[in-house]
N, C-alpha and C positions, 0 to 999 in steps of 0.2 A: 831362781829359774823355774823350781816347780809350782811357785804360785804363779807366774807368768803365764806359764802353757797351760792352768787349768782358768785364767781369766782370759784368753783366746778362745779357747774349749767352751766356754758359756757365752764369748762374743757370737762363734757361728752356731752355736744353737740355736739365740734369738733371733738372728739375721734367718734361720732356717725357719724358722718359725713361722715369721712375719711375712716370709716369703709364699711360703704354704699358703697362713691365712689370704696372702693376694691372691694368690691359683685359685683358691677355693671363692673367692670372690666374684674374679671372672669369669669362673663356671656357668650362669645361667646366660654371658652372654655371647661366649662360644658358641655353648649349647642354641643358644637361638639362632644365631649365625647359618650354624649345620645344616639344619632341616631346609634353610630356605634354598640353600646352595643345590640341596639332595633334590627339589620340587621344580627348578628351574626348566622348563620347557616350551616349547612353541605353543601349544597349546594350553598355558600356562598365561601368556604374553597375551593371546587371541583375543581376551575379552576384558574388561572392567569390574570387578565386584566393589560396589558403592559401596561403603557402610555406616550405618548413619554415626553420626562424629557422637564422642563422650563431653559433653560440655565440660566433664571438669577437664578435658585435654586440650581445650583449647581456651583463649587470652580473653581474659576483662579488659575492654578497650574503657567503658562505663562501667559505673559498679550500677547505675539505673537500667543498662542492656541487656537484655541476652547478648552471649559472647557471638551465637549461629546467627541469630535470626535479624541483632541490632534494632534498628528503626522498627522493625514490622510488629505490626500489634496480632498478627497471626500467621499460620503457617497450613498450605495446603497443597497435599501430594499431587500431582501432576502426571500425565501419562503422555507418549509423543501420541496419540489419537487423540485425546480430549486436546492436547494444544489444537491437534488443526482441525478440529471439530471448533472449537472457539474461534478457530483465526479464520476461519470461512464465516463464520455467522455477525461475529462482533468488531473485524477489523473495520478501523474509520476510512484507510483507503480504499477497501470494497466498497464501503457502502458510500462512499464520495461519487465513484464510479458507476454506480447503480441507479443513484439521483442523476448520475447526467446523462446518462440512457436512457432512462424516463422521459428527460426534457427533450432529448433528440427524438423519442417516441412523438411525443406531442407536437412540437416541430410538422414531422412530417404528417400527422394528422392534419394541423391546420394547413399544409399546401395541397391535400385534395382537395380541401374545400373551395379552390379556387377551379375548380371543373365544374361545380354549381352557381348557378345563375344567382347575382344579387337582389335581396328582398329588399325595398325602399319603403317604407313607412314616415308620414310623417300628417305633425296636428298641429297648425298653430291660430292661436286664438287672438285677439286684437278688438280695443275698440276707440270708431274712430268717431271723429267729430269736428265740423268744420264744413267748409266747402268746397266742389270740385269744380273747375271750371273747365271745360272740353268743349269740343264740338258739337258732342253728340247731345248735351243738356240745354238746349235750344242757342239764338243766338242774340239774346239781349244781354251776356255776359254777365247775369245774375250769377249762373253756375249751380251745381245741386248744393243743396246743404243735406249733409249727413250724421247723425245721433246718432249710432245704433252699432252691436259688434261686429265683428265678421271674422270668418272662419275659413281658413283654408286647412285642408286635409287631401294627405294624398296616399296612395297606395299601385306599389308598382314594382317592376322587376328591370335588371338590367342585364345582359348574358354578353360576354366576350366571347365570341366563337372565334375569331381567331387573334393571335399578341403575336407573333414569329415564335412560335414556342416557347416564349418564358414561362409559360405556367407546367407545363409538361420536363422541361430541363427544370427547375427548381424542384418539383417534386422527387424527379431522377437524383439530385444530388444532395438531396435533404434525405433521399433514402441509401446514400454513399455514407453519410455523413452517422447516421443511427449504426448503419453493419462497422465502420470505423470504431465510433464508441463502445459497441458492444464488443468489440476484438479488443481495445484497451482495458475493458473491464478483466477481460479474460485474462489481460500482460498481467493486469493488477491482480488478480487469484492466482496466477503463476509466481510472480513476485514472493507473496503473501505466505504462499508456502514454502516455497522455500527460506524466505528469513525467519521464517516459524521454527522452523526445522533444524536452520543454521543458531540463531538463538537458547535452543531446544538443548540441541547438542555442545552448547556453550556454557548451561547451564549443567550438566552431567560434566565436561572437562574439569571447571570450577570445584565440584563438588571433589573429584577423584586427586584434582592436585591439592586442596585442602587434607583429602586422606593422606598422602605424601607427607605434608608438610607436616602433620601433625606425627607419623612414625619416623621423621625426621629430627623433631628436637625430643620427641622419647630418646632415640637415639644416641643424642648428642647431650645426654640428661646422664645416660648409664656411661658414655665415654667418660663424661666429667667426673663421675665416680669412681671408673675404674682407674683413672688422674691419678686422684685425690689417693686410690687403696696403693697405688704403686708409689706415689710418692712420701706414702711413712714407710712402705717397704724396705726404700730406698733403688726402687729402680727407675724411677721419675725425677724429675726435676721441677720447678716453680713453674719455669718456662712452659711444661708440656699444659701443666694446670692451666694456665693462662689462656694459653693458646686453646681448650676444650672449653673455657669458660667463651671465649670469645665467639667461637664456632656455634655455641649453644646461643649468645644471645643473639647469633645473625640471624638463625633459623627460627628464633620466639618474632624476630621484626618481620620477617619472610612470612610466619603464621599470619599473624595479625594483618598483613596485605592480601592476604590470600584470601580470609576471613570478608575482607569487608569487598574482594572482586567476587566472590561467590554472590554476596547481598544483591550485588551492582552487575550482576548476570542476571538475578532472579528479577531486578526490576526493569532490566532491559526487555527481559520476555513477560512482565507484564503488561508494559505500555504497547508493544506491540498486538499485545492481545485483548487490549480498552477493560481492563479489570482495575478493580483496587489494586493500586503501587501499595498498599500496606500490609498486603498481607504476602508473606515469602512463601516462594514455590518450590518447590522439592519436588526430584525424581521421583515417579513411585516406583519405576525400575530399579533395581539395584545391580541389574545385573545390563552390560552393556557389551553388543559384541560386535566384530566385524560386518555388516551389511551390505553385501552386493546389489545396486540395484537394476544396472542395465550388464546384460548378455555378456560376455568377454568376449564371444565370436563375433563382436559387433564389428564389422573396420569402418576407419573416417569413410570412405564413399558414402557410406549406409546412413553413418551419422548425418551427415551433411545433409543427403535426400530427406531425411526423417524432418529435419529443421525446418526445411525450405516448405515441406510439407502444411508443418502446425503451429511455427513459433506464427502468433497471434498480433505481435508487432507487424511483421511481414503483410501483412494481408487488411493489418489496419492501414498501412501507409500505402497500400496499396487502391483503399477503397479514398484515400484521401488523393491522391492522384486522379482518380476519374470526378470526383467531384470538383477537382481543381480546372477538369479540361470545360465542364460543364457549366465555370464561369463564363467563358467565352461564348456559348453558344443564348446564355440569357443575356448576355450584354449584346449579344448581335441584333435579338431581337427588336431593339430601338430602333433599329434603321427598317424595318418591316413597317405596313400600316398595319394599324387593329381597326376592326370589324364588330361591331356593336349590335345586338337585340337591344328594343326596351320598350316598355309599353307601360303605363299609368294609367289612373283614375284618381282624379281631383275632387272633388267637394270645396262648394262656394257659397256661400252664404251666412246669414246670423245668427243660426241655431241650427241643434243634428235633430231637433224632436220638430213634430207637427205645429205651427205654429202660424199665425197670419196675420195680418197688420192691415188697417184702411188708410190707404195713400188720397187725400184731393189733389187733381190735376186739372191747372187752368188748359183751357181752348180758346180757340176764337170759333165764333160760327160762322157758315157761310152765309149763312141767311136763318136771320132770327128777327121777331120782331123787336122792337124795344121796349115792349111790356116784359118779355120774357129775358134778354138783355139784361148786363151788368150795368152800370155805371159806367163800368171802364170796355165796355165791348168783348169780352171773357164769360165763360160758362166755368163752372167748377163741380169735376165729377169727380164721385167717390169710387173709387175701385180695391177691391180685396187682393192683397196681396200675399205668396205664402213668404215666410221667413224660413223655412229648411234648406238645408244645403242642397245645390243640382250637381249631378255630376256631368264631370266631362272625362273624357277618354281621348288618350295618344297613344300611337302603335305605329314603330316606326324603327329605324336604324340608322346610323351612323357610320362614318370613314374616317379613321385620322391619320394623318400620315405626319409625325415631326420630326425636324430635326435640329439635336440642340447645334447650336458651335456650327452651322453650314454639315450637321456630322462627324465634325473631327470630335468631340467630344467622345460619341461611343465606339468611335475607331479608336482612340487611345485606351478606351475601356478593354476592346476586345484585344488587343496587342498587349496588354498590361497582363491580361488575363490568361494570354495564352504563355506569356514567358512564365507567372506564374505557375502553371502546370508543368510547364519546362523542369522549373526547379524542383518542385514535388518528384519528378519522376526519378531528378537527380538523388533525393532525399530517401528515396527507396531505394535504389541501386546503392545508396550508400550504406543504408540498413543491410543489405542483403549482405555487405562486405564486413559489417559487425557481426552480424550473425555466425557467419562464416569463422569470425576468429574468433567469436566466444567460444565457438564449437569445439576449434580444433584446443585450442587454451585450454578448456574442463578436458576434453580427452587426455592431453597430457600431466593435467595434475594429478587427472585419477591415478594414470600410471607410476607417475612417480608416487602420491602416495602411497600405493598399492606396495610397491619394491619399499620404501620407506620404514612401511610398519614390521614388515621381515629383519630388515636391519636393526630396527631400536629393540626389536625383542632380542639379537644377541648382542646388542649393546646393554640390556638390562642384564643379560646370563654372565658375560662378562665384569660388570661394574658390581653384580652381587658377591661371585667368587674375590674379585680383587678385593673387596670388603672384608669378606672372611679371611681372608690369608694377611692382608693388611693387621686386624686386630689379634691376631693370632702370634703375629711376630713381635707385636707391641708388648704385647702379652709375657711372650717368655724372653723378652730382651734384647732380642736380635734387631728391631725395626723399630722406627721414630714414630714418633706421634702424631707429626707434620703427614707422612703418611697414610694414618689412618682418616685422618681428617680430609687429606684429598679424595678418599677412597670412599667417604661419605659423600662428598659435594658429588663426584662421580654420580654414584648409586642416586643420589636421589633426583641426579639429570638427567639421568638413563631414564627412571621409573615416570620422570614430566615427558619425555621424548617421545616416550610408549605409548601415554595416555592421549598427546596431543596429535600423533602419528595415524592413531584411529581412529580418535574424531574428527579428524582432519578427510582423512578418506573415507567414512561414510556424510561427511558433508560432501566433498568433492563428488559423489556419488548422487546427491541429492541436485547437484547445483547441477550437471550434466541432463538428468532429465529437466529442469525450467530451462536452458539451455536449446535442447531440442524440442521443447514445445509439448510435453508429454508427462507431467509434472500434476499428479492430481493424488487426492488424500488416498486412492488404493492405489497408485502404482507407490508409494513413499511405503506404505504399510503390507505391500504384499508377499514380502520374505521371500518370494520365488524370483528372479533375475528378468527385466520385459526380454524379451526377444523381437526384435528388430527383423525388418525384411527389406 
């Protein structure tokens, strides 16, 4: 019996022992636990601190990769002003937008030109040879024969003073047509930044949940250990091991996704921004906070007015409306007559230099003797003749009045043309009622994100303490390990919820001003809130 009680006596020593040595095990990650629970607060939650990731902490997809950066053959810090410093200068949809302003530029150039008189020039040269028979080259129907070149040349103007106004409505709606395009170019800069922006801020989320993920399978690295110390203790089971092993490799697959969405953020904002896709972009921020950018005193009236104001679609569809009505009024012009200037100078002749030639010309005389007398009763004189061009001159005007089809032709023009404008006007008022619920839409997401990121930050205060109290119990025996493990998945949904909470709502912030029409690289970067009136 007495060696009995003293081989008891040495069973719970070592049991004490081993127990010890697991306490003193989980000591550093109690201890880490503690401090995070002690730091928890609002202002705590408010911001993002990026940190650039330790490559040995995160996954070899390749052993020829970098684990961060993958494909890119380099890597370059990035700031949100240099993005929309770049997306202003080097986006392909601005400058798409910028060419077709140009051409609408030029457009209307060429329809003033139609206020000036046309200049007619023209030279043509020929030579003939053969004979002519007329009237006028006497009447024994020899006819002339002619060798030699001939030249016509003309120089002259012609001036439309009046068409029924088609030249005056084209130019009016050629100048509809340019303020159109330049208001789309403007949608296209509003766009431009804010997907800049939203991008921008896509690639900061990426980065911050990769931060997550990776003190997520640390995490789930030291559970597995503290498993493994409990279960030679003997207060573990296989099962709890398994189930930490398991936990651990969800969150290494979880890594390595997150890994390669960081990549595939950073090359989404570089095609937007016509750079090398091969070289990865990085915050140079590290630090990312909540960003108000329009007034909170703002209410929907104000918004709505502000919209109606400056959204630049509005005003493009609106300049496309009056150019639509202004079909109608140049298809009218058909049934009008037009009213012609025009005046020339021709040039006719075998040569434009000085030039003269001796022509003989038979006669008959009226009395000649016939010592002097031909043969044939003809005299034949020599006469010099010049060869230079002579001019002639017209100066005159014109009336035309036509009509194709009896006129039904440009009356179906002008009826075509005016439902046409019909529908454009439709096609604004229908804009107007987009706009309208873009508005009120980004006003309520702000809102809700706004109230949103309050909430995940005590869902993060919350899902931290549940964390510490979870491995704490695991710890000394009282709590399962299925437990702990929810208490991670928890914690590490709270700290995505948080991240995505706030850039969620400085996007929604960003999207509200392209929204109202007010959306430019210093209202995005001006840290002070617009104020609205």
């Amino acid at each position: 019996m007495i060696e009995l009680s003293k081989e008891k006596h040495r069973l719970r020593s070592s049991l004490l022992l081993i127990s010890v040595f697991s306490l003193w095990s989980a000591l550093p990650l109690i201890a880490a636990a503690e401090p995070a629970a002690e730091s928890v607060g609002a202002e705590h939650f408010d911001k993002i601190e990026l940190e650039a990731p330790k490559l040995q902490a995160l996954i070899s997809i390749n052993k020829s990769l970098d684990p961060f950066a993958l494909d890119a053959s380099g890597s370059k810090n990035i700031s949100l002003p240099e993005v929309l410093r770049i997306a202003v200068s080097e986006n392909l949809d601005i400058k798409i937008r910028q060419q077709d302003v140009s051409s609408k530029a030029w457009t209307l150039f060429s329809s003033y030109g139609k206020f000036l008189p046309d200049i007619n020039l023209g030279y043509r040269y020929q030579f003939l040879h053969g004979t002519i028979k007329t009237p006028f080259f006497g009447g024994n129907g020899a006819g002339a024969k002619i060798n030699s070149p001939f030249i016509i040349s003309n120089a002259g103007f012609s001036y439309y003073a009046y068409q029924g106004g088609k030249v005056l409505n084209t130019a009016l709606q050629n100048r509809n047509y340019l303020h159109a395009g330049r208001f789309q170019e403007k949608a296209s800069l509003s766009d431009t930044l804010f997907e800049a922006t939203r991008r921008y801020f896509n690639l900061v989320l990426s980065e911050a949940i990769l931060q997550i993920r990776i003190k997520a399978v640390e995490t789930s690295e030291e559970q597995l250990k503290l498993s493994d110390n409990l279960l030679i203790g003997g207060k573990a089971t296989r099962l709890d091991v398994l189930q930490a092993r398991t936990q651990l490799s969800s969150d290494r697959q979880r890594l390595i996704d997150q890994q390669i969405a960081r990549r595939s953020a950073a090359i989404d904002l570089a095609d937007l921004l016509n750079i090398d896709q091969g070289v990865d972009l990085v915050p140079a921020s590290r630090v990312v906070e909540r960003a108000r950018l329009i007034s909170e005193n703002a209410t929907p009236a104000v918004l709505l007015k502000t919209a109606v104001e400056n959204r630049p679609e509005l005003k493009q569809f609106k300049e496309l409306w009056l150019a639509a009505k202004k079909t109608a009024k140049i298809d009218a012009a058909n049934l009008q007559p037009n009213f012609q200037f025009f005046g020339n100078v021709y040039g006719l002749g075998e040569t434009l230099g000085h030039s003269s030639r001796n022509v003989s010309t038979s006669i008959s005389p009226v009395t000649l003797s016939s010592s002097t007398a031909g043969s044939s009763g003809s005299i034949l004189v020599q006469r010099n003749l010049s060869r230079q061009i002579a001019p002639l001159y017209t100066l005159g005007y014109a009336v035309n009045w036509n009509f194709d089809g009896m006129g039904l032709v440009d009356t179906g023009n002008i009826q075509a043309a005016r439902a046409q404008a019909r529908q454009s006007m439709l096609e604004l008022n229908k804009k107007v009622n987009s706009v309208t619920n873009e508005v009120r839409q980004s006003y309520l997401k702000t809102l809700s994100a706004y109230r949103k990121l309050d909430e995940t930050m005590a869902k993060v205060e919350s899902a931290t303490e549940e964390l510490r109290l979870a491995r704490m119990r695991y710890q000394y025996g009282v709590g399962k390990n299925i437990d702990v493990l929810k208490a991670q998945e928890d914690y590490t949904s709270a700290q995505i919820e948080n991240a995505q909470a706030m850039i969620t709502y400085n996007i929604s912030q960003a999207q509200l001003l392209r929204d109202l029409g007010v959306i430019s690289v210093s209202n995005l970067l001006s840290g002070v809130p617009l104020k609205l009136q």
